[in-house]
N, C-alpha and C positions, 0 to 999 in steps of 0.2 A: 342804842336804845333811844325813842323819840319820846321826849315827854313835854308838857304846853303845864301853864298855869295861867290864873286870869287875873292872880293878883293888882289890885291898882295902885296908883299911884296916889301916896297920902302926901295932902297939902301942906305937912309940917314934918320937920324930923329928915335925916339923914339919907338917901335912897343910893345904893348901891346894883346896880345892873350886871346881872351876868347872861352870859350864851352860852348854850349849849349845842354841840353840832350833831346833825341827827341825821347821818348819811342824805346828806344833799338840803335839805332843811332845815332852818334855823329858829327855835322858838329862844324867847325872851323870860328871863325869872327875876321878879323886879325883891329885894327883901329889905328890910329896916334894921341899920342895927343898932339904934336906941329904941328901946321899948318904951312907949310915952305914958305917962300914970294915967291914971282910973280917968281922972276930972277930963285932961286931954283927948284921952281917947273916945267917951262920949260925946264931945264938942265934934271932934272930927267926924265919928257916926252919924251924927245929924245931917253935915252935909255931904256926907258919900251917899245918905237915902236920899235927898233931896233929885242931887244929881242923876240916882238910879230910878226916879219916880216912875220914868217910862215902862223899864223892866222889872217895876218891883221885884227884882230878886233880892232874897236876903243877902246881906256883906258878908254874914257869918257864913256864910253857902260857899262864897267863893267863886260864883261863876261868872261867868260875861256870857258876853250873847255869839261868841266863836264855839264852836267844838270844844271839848275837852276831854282830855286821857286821862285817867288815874297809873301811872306805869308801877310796874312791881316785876324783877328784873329775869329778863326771858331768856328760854332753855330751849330754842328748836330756831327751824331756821326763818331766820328775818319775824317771831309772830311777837307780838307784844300784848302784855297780860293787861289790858286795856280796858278801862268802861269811858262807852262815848254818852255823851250828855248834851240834849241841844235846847238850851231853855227857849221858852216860846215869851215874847214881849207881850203883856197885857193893852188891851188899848188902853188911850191918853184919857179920854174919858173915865172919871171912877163911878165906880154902881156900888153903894151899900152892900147890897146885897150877894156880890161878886166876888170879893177877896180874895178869898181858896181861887177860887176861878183864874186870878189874874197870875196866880203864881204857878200854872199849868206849865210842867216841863214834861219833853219829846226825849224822853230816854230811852235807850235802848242798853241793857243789862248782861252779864254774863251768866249763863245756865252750868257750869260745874257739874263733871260726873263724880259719882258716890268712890267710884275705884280710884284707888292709890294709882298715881303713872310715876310719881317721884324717881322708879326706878330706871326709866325710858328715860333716853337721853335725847332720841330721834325722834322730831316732831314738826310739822310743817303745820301752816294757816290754809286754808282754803275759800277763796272767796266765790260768789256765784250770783249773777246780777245782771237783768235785764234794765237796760239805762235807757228803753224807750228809743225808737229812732224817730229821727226827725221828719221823717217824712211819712212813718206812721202817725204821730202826733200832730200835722198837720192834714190829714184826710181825712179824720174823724174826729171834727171838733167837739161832737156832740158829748163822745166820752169825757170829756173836759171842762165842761158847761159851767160848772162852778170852781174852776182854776182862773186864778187872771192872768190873763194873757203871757203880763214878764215872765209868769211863773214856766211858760213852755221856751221860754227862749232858749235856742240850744249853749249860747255863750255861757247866760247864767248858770244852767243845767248843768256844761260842763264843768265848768269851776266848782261846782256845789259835789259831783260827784267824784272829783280827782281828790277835793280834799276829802272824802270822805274815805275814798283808798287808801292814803297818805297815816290816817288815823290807824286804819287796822293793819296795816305795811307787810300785808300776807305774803305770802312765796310765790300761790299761785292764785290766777284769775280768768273765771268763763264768763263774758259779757256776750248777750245774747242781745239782738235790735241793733245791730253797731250800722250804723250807716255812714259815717264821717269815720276812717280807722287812720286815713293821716292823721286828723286834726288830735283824736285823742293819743295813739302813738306817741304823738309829739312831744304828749306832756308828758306822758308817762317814763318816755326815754328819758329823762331827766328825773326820773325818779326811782332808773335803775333796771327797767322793766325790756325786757324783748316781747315782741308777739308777733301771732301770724293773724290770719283774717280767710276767712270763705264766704264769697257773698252767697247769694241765695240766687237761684237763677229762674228764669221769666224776668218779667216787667219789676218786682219788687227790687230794690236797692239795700235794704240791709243784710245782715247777717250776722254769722259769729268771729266772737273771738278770742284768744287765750293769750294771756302774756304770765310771765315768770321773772320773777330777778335772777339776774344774766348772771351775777356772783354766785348764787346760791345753786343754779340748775343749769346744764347744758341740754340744749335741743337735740337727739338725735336719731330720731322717727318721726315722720307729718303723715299723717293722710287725714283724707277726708273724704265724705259722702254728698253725692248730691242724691236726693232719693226720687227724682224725676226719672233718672235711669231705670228704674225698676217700677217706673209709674205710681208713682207718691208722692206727687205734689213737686212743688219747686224748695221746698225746705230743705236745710240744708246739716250736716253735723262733722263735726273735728275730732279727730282723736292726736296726742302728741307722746311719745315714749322720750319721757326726762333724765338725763342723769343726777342726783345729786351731786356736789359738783365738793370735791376734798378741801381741806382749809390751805394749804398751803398753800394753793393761788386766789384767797379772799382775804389779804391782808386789809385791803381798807376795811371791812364790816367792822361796825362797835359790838364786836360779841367774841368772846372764849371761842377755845378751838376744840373746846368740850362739846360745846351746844351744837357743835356742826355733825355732820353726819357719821359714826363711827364704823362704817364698812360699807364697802362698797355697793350703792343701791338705785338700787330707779323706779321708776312709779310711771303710771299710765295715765293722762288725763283727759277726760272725754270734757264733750261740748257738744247741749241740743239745743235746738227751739222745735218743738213740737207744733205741726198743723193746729191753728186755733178752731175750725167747724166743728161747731159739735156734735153735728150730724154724721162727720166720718169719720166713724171708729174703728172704723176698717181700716183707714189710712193713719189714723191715731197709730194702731196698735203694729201695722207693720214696719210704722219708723220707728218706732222704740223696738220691736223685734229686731230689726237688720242692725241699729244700732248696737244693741249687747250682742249680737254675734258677732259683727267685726273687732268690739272690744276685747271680746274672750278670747278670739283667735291670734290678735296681735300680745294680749299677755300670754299667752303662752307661746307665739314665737320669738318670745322674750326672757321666758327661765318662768313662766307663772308667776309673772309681777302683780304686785298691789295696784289695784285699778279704784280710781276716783271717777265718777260720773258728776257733772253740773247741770244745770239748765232749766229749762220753763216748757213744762210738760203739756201746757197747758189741760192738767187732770188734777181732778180734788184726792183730797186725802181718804184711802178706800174704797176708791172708784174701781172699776177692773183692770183698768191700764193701771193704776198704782199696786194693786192686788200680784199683776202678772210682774209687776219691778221685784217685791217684797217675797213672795210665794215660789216664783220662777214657773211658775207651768197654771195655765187658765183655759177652762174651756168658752171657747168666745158663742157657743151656741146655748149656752147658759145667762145671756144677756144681749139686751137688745143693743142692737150696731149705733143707734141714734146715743148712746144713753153709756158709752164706752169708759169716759171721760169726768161722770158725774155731773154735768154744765149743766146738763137739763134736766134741774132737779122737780120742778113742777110737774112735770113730764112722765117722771120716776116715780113720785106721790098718787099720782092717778093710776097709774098702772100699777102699783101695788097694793093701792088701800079699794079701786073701784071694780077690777075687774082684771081676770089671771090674765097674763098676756106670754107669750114665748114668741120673740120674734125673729121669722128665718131668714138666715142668711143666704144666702146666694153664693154659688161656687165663684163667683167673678170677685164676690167681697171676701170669700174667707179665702182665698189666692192672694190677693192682696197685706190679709191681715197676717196671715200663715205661712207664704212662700209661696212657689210653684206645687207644693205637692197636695194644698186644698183643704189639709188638714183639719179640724174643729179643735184641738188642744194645743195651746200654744206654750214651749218650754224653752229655755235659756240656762247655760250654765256657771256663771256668775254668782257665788254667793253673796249677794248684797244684803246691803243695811242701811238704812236711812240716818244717816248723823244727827238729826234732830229728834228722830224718837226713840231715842237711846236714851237720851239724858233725862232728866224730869225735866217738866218748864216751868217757870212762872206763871203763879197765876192771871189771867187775861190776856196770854199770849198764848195759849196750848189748845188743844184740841184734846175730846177725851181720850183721843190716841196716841198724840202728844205731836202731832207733828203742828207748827204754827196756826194761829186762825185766820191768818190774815197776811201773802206776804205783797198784795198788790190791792189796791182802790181807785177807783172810777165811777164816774155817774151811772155805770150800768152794773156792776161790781164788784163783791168784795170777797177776798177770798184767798187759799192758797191755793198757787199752779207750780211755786218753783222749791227745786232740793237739791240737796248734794247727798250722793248716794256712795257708797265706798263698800270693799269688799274684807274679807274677814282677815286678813293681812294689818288690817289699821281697825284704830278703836278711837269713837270720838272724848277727848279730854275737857273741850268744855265746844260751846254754841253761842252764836249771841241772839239775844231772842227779838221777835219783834216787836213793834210796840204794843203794849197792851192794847185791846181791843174800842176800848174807850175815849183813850186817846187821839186813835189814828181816826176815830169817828168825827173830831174834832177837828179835824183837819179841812174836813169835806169833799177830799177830794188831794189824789196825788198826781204831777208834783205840787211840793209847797215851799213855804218860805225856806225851808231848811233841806228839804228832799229836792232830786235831783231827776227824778225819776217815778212812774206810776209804780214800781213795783219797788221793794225793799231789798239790799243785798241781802243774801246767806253769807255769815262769816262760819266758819268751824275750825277748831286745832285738831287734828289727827296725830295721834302715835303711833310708829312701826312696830308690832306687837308680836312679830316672827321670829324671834330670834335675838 
């Protein structure tokens, strides 16, 4: 179990130092074991605020300006019942009027389902997280206009997003933008993690990628799609068929041989980035089509395994392409090709509120969206469910749907494009949510001093609920 404290070091009194080992990471727990009277202890408050003036955080808070876990002791493989916390420093400057303002903390919270899982003993993390690549963040400065510069650096970036992995220490992970898969591998293999990688093919250099800890899961099915084959762009999607992996060859892990998997299981893990134009929803909707039929087909040449879906659909929440994920069958001639996606929502507003519009497709675009056979209804067999709008959210993170408001920001931007989607095999136990809407407004723009990346990870704990 990994667990951090920020305790500091008091200028008087006795300090005692322990460590904790945290499969491959070492955090520090600093405690006192004289307790100093009243009088003492208010002297020393004075100059622990003094010294903290920068970050006016309260002492009684407890935080520093690292990441922090709250642990509470975990039941599934590698997930940890964690709240991360990233307080934001006030500037040096004080404004009267600013106070509340300066003690602004960048929290991200747990969302808890209503349903007892106490019974379930089989439960993994799932994380899902476009980390920007570097050579998209460098071609479109403009999205970034109000970022400073360090803040794109890929050095810093990465560090900022491994410890943030490190924090939620999931099973599994769909990174979507990867363009460096040595550089980040590198770390990760040190932190336990296998992956594979598929770049995106034409001229662009990123793509995806999926790692697992190597303890916890054995790789024993890859494939992957490039959807230019089938003429749909240069984008690109993974799918991997996992085993869970039995306790007796996982003796290092700090966990019970309870928490491990109790029968023999395996799980499907998909990986997308979806065409960002919002003009082709044609091509939107035939990579999300080809993709759930290759999923479906490899679970079930697999016993009709639990399939998990990740990635950055680039489509809003009740869009058609979200509609056709959710619902399984869409007629695409019931909405216009431009407008697939939700993106162009100005677009959408006109042509609703000014004037009836039905826009036709074209047999070359509903070929595309539908297959070879040209179709207008499009169906998938996949019972999916969206892990986030299952749970309730918190307030200024949800949608009246409940799925996030927000899981990416940019000068052109704000919004959510990315889910993890799972099928009726697994049940989501809890979600971490985003940051409230307000906050992340305060930011101005991602990345930032604390984010790693323009868009936010999806964490989720999934239960095996079959049996």
């Amino acid at each position: 179990m990994r667990m951090a404290t920020a305790a500091s070091k008091r200028e008087r009194g006795t300090e005692a130092q322990g460590r904790m080992s945290t499969g491959g990471v070492n955090r520090h727990i600093y405690f006192s074991e004289d307790a100093p009277d009243e009088s003492e202890h208010q002297s020393k408050s004075r100059v622990v605020k003094k010294k903290r003036k920068r970050s006016r955080v309260s002492e009684t808070l407890n935080i520093s300006t690292e990441p922090q876990i709250i642990p509470s002791p975990p039941n599934h493989f590698g997930a940890l019942r964690a709240s991360t916390c990233y307080p934001h420093k006030a500037k040096q400057k004080r404004r009267k009027s600013s106070s509340n303002s300066c003690k602004v903390e960048l929290q991200r919270q747990w969302a808890h389902s209503s349903r007892d899982f106490s019974g379930y003993e089989d439960k993994l993390l799932v994380v899902s997280y476009n980390i920007l690549g570097v050579d998209n963040a460098s071609k479109h400065p403009d999205l970034y206009s109000r970022v400073p510069s360090k803040f794109l650096e890929w050095k810093r970036r990465k560090r900022l997003i491994c410890q943030e992995i490190r924090l939620y220490d999931a099973g599994l992970i769909c990174f979507q933008e990867v363009d460096l898969f040595d550089d980040l591998a590198g770390v990760l293999r040190n932190d336990g993690y296998d992956g594979i990688f598929k770049g995106r093919t034409g001229e662009a250099v990123d793509g995806c990628a999926i790692f697992w800890k190597h303890q916890q899961f054995s790789l024993v099915h890859e494939e992957s799609i490039e959807f230019k084959t089938f003429g749909l762009r240069d984008n690109v999607a993974q799918l991997c068929v996992l085993k869970v992996n039995q306790t007796e060859e996982n003796t290092n892990l700090p966990l019970k041989p309870s928490t491990y998997c109790s029968q023999d299981r395996h799980v499907l893990i998909g990986n997308i980035h979806v065409l960002f134009n919002p003009n082709r929803g044609d091509v939107k909707l035939g990579q999300i089509r080809l993709f759930l039929e290759k999923a479906y087909n490899l679970s079930e040449q697999w016993g009709g395994i639990p399939v998990i879906l990740g990635g950055d659909l680039n489509s809003l929440p009740q869009s058609a392409a979200y509609q056709f994920l959710a619902s399984s069958q869409l007629d695409v001639q019931l909405h216009d090709r431009r407008n697939i996606s939700g993106q162009m929502i100005g677009r959408q507003f006109i042509a609703k509120h000014c004037r009836p519009f039905i826009y036709k497709w074209t047999l070359e675009e509903l070929k595309l969206a539908a297959g070879n056979h040209g179709v207008s209804t499009l169906s998938h067999q996949l019972n999916l469910s969206s892990a986030y709008a299952a749970i309730q959210g918190i307030s200024g993170c949800r949608d009246k749907f409940g799925e996030p408001i927000a899981t990416t920001y940019h000068s052109s931007f704000m919004g959510t494009v990315d889910y993890i989607w799972h099928t009726k095999e697994l049940a989501p136990v809890r979600v971490l949510e985003t940051l409230p809407i307000d906050i992340l407004r305060k930011t101005r723009g991602l990345p930032s001093k604390r984010w790693g990346s323009d868009h936010l990870a999806l964490v989720c704990e999934l239960a095996f609920v079959d049996g």
